[in-house]
BATOR-308920 format. One line per field, with one value per residue: residue number from 0; x negated, y, z of N, C-alpha, C in turn; residue in three letters. Coordinates in steps of 0.2 Angstrom, whole numbers. Last residue first. Layout:
N
zadren: (NUM_...) $
n_xx: (X_...) $
n_yy: (Y_...) $
n_zz: (Z_...) $
ca_xx: (X_...) $
ca_yy: (Y_...) $
ca_zz: (Z_...) $
c_xx: (X_...) $
c_yy: (Y_...) $
c_zz: (Z_...) $
roti: (ALA_...) $
END
This chain:
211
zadren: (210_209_208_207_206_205_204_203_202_201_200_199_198_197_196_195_194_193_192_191_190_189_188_187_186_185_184_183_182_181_180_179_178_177_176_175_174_173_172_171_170_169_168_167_166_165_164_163_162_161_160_159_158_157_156_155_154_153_152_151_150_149_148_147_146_145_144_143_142_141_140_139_138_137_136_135_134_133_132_131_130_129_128_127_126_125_124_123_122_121_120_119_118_117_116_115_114_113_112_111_110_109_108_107_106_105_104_103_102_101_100_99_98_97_96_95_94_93_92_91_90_89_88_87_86_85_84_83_82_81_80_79_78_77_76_75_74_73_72_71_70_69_68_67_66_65_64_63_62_61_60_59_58_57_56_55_54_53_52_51_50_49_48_47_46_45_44_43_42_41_40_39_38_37_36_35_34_33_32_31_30_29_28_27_26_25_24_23_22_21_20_19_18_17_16_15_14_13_12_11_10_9_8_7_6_5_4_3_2_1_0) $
n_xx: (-9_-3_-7_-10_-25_-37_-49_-52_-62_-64_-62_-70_-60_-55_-59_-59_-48_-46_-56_-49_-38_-44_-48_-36_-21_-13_-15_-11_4_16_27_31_39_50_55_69_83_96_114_130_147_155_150_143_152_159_153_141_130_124_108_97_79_68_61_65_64_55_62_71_64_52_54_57_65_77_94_111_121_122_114_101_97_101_104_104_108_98_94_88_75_68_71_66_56_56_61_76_88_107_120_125_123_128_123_129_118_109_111_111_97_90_96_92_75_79_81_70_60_62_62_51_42_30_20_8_8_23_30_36_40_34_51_67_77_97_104_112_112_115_119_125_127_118_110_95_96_82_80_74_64_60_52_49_39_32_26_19_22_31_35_39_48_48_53_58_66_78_76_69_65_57_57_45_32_25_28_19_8_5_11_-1_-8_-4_-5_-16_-29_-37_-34_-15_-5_-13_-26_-14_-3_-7_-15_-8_1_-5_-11_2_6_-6_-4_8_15_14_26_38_52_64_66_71_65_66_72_85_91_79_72) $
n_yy: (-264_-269_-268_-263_-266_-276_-279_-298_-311_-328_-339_-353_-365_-368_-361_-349_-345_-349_-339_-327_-328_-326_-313_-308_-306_-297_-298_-312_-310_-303_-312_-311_-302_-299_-282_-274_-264_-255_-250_-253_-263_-267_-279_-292_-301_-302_-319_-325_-320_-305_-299_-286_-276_-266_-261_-246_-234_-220_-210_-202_-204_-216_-232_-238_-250_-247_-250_-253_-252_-260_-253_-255_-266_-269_-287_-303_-315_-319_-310_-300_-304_-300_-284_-282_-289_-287_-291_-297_-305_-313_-317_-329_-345_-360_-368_-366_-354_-361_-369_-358_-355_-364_-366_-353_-356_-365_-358_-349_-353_-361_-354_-350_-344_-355_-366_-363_-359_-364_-353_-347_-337_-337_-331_-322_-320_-318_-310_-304_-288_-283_-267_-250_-244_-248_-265_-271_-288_-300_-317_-333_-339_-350_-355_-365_-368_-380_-391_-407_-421_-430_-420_-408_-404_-390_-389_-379_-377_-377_-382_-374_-358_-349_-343_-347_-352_-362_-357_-345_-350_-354_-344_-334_-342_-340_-324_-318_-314_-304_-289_-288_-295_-307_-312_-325_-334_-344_-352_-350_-359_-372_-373_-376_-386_-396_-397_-400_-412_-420_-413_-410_-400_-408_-406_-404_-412_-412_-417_-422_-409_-402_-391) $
n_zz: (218_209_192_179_174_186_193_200_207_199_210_218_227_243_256_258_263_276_279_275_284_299_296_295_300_294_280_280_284_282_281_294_296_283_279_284_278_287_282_279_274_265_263_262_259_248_245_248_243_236_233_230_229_226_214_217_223_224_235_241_257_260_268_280_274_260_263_257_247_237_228_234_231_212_210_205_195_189_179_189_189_178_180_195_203_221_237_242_247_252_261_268_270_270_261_251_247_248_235_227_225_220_208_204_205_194_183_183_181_166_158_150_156_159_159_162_175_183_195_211_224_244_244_250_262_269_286_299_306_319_328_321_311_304_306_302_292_291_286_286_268_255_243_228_215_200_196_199_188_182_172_185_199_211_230_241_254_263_275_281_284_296_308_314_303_296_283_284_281_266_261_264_255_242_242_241_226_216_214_214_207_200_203_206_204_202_209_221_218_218_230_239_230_233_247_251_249_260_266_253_248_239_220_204_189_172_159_160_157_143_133) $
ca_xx: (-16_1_-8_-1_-19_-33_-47_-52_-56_-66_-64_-71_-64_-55_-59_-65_-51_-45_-59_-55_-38_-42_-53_-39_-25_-13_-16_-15_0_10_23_27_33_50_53_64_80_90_108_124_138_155_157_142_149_161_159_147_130_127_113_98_86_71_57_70_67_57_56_72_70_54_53_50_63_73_90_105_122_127_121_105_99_99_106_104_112_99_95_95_80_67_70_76_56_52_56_70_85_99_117_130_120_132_123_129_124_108_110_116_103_91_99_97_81_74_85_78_59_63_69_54_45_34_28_9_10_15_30_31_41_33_47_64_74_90_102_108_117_111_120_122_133_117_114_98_99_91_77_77_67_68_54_51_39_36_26_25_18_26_33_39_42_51_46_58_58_78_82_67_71_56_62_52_36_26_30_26_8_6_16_6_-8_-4_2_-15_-21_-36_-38_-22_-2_-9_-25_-22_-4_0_-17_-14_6_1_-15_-4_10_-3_-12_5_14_10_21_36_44_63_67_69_71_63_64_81_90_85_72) $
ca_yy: (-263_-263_-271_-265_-262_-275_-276_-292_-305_-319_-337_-347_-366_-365_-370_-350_-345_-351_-345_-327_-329_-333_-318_-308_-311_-297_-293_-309_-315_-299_-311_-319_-302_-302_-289_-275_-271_-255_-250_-250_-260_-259_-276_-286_-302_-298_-314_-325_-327_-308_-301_-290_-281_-268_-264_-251_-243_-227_-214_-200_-204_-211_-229_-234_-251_-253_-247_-255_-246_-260_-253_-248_-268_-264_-281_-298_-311_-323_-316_-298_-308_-306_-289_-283_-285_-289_-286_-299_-299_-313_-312_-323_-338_-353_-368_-370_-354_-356_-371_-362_-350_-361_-370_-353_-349_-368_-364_-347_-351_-364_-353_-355_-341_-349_-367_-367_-352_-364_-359_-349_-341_-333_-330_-329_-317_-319_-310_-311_-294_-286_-275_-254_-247_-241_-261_-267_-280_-296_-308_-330_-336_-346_-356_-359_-370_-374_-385_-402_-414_-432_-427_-411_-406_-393_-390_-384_-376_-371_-384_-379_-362_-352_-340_-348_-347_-362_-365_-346_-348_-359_-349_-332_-342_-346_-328_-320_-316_-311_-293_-286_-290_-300_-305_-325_-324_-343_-350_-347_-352_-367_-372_-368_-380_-394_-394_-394_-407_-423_-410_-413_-400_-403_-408_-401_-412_-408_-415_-425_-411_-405_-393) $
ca_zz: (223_215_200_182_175_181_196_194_208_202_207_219_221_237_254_256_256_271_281_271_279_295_298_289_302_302_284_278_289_281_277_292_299_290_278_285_280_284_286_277_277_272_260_263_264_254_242_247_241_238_229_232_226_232_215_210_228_219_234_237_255_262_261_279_280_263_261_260_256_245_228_236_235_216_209_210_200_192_177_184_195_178_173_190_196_214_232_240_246_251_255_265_270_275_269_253_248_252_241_227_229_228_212_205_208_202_186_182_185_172_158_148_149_159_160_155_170_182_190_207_220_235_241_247_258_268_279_297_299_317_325_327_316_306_305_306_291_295_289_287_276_261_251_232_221_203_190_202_192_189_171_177_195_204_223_236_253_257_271_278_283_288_304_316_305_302_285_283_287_272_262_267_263_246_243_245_231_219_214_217_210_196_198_206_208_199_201_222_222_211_224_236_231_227_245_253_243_255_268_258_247_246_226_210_196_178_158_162_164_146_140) $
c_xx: (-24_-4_-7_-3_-15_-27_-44_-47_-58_-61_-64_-69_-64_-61_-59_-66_-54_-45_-56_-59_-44_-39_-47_-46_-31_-19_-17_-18_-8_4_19_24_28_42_49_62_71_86_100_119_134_149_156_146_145_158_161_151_138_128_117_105_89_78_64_66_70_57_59_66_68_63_55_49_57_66_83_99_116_126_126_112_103_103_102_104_111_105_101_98_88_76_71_75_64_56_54_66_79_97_110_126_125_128_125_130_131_116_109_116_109_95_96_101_87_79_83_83_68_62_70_62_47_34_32_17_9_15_22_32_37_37_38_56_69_82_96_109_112_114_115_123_130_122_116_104_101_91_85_76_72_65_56_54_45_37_28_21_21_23_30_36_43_46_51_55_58_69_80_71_68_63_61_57_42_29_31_30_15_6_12_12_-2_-8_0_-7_-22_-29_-37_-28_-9_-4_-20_-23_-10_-1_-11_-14_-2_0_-12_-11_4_0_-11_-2_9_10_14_28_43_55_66_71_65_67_63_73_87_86_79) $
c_yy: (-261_-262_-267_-267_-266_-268_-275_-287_-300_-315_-330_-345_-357_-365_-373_-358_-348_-352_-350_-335_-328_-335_-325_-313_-312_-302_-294_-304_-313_-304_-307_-317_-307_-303_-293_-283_-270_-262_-253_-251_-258_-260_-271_-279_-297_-296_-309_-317_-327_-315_-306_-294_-286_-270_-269_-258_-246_-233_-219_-209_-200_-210_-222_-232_-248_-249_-249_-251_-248_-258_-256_-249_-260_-264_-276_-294_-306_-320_-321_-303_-305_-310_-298_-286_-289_-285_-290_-293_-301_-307_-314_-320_-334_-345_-362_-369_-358_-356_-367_-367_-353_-359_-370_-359_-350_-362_-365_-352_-348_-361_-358_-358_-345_-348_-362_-365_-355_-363_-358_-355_-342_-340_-333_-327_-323_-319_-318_-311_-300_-291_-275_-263_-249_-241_-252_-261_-277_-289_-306_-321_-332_-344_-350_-359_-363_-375_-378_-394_-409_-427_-430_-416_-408_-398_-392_-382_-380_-371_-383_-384_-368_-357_-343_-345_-349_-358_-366_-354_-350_-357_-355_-341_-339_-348_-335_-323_-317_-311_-299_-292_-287_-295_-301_-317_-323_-334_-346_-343_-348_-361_-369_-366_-375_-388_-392_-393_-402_-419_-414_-412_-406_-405_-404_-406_-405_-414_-412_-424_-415_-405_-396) $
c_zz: (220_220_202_189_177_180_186_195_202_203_207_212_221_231_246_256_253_265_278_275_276_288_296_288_296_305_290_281_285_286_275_288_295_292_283_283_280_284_284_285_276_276_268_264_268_259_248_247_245_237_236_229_231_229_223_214_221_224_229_234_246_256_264_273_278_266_264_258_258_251_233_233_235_223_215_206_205_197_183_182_192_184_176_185_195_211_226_236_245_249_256_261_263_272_273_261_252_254_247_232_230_232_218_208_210_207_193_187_187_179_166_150_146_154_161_152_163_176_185_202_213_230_245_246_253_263_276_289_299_310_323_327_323_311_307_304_298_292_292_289_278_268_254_237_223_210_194_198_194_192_177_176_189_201_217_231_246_254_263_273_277_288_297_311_309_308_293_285_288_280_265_266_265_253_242_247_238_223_218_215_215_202_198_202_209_200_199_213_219_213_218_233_232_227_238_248_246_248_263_260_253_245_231_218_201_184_165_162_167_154_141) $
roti: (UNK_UNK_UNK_UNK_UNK_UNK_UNK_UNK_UNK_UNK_UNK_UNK_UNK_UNK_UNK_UNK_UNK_UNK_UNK_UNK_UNK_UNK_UNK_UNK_UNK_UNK_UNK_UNK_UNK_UNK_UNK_UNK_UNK_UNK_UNK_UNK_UNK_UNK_UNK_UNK_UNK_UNK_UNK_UNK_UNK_UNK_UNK_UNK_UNK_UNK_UNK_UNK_UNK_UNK_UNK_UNK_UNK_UNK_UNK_UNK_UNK_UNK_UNK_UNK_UNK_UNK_UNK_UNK_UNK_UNK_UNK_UNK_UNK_UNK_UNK_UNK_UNK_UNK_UNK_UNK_UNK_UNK_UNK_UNK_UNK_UNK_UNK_UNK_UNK_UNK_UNK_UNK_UNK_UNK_UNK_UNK_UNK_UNK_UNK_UNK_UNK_UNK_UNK_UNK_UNK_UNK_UNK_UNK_UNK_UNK_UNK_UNK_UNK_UNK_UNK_UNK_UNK_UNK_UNK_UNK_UNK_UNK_UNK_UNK_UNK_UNK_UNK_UNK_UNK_UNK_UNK_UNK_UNK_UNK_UNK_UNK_UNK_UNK_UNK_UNK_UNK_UNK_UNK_UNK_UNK_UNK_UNK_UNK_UNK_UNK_UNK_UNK_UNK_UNK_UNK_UNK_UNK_UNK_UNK_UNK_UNK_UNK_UNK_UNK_UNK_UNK_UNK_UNK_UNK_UNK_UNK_UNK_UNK_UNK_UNK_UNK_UNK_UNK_UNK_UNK_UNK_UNK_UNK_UNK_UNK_UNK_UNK_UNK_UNK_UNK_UNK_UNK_UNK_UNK_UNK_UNK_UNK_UNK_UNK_UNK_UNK_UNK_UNK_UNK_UNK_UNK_UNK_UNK_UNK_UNK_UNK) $
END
């Protein structure tokens, strides 16, 4: 892989049926029978809180291979407040295309854009193996705790990482994921209508599913 074998660009709305076609084939099975993470990113687009600056596709030879879009969340401070934080997801590389190092780079020149534009720290739920790569760490290592877990409960699955230096430095309190992404759940008549535009395939109930 070189630099001239990709670019990342800002998704444009003539990506949309690509992007959650990827997003779809890409989390099809593996965190529940079927998915539902490319409707949540196309509800997401329309959230207050999606940050457009930070929405971008990766592509290779002319096809777009990867995708990944920024919201805005917060940390209820125990202090009292509000931190402006941020969260990312879903992120996606086309599974010809994993395990190749470009789910890393797309990541890491979000973050560097996020950066860019002022956000102090990010968070997100997933697997330390893979985002360890990329800088994050166990969100409990700066006091944060995440929103309804009871107390002693496995939070390995809860990360996060600073984008500037400090930013977090004496704070504790709770984060909460941001509404948009339980658009399924809260809306499930209009997800099975967007479904159902979709090529059908089968739901399998698998090991490792968190459902």
């Amino acid at each position: 892989m070189t630099k001239n074998d990709y670019i990342i660009r800002l998704e444009t709305k003539r990506d949309y049926n690509k992007t959650e076609n990827l997003v779809r084939e890409s989390f099809w099975n593996v965190y529940r029978p079927g998915c539902s993470e490319h409707f949540v990113l196309k509800c997401l687009r329309n959230d207050a809180d999606f940050v457009p600056q930070l929405d971008f596709v990766m592509e290779k030879d002319g096809q777009i291979i990867g995708q990944i879009i920024f919201v805005k969340a917060a940390i209820a401070k125990n202090d009292g407040g509000v931190l402006p934080v941020l969260t990312f997801g879903p992120i996606c590389i086309e599974k010809s295309c994993q395990k190749k190092g470009y789910g890393k780079i797309l990541l890491d020149y979000a973050l560097d854009k996020a950066t860019e534009m002022g956000f102090g720290a990010v968070f997100i739920e997933g697997n330390i193996k893979f985002y360890r790569h990329c800088g994050l760490t166990y969100a409990r290592e700066y006091g944060i705790s995440y929103h309804g877990l009871p107390d002693g409960a496995d939070d390995s699955f809860f990360l996060a990482k600073e984008l500037i230096k400090g930013y977090l430095d004496g704070v504790t309190g709770v984060y909460s994921t941001p509404k948009g992404y339980f658009s399924a759940e809260e809306n499930p008549q209009e997800f099975e209508q967007y479904e159902s535009r979709f090529p059908i395939k089968e739901k399998l109930k698998l090991p490792g599913q968190l459902e």
